[in-house]
C-alpha positions as CSV (number, residue, x, y, z in Angstrom):
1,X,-20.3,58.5,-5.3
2,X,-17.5,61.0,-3.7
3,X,-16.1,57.9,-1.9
4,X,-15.6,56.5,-5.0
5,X,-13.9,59.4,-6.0
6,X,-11.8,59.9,-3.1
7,X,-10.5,56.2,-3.3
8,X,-9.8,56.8,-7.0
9,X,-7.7,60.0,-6.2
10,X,-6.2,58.4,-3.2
11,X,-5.2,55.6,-5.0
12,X,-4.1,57.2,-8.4
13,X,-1.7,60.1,-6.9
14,X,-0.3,57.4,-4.1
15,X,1.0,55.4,-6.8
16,X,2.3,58.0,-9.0
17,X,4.0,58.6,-5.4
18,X,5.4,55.4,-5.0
19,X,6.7,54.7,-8.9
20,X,7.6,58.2,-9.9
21,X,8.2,60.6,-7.1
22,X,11.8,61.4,-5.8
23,X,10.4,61.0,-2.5
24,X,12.9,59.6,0.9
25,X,12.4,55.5,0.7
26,X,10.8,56.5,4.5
27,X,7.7,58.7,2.7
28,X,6.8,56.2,0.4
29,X,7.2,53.3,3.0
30,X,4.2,55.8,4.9
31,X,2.2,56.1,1.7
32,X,2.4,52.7,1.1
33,X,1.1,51.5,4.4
34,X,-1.2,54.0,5.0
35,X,-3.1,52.7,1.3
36,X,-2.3,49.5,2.3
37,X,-4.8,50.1,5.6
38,X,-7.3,52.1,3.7
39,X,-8.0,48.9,1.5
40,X,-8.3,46.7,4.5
41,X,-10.3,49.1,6.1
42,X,-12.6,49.6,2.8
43,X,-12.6,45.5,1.9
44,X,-12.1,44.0,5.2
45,X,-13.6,45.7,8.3
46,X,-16.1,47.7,5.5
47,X,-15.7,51.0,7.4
48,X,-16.1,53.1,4.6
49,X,-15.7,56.7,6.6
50,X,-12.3,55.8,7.6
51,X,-11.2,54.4,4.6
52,X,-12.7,57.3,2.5
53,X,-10.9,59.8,5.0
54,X,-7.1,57.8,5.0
55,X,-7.5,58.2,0.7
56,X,-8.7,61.9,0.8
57,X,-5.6,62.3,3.3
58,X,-3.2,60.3,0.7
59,X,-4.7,62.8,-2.1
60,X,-4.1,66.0,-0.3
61,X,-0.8,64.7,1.2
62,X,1.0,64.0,-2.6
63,X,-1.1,66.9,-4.0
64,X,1.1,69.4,-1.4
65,X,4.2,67.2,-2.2
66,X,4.4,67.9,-5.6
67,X,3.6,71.7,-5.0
68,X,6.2,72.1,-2.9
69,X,8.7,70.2,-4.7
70,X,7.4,72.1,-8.2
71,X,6.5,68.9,-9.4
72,X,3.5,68.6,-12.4
């Protein structure tokens, strides 16, 4: 179940990142491809553990960007 949870975070804040964040085009370039490998991961190689870790990463990643950038 926290998998599920993680994936839903990691998925939810990295899009927020990509449509709304004034982020550099190079930052959401990483964020993209780094949700784009956690799928495959997930849905094609089914390591679960890696793809679980790569969307807790995303989640923590944009959760410190918008602290620092005083974002809500």
């Amino acid at each position: 179940m926290s998998e599920l949870i993680a994936a839903a975070a990691g998925l939810g804040l990295g899009a927020w990142f990509l449509l709304y964040s004034d982020a550099s085009d190079q930052a959401r370039t990483g964020i993209a491809l780094l949700m784009v490998v956690s799928v495959v991961l997930r849905l094609g190689f089914d390591y679960r553990v890696a793809s679980t870790l790569l969307f807790a990463v995303i989640a923590i990643g944009v959760l410190l960007f918008r602290r620092y950038r005083g974002e809500r």
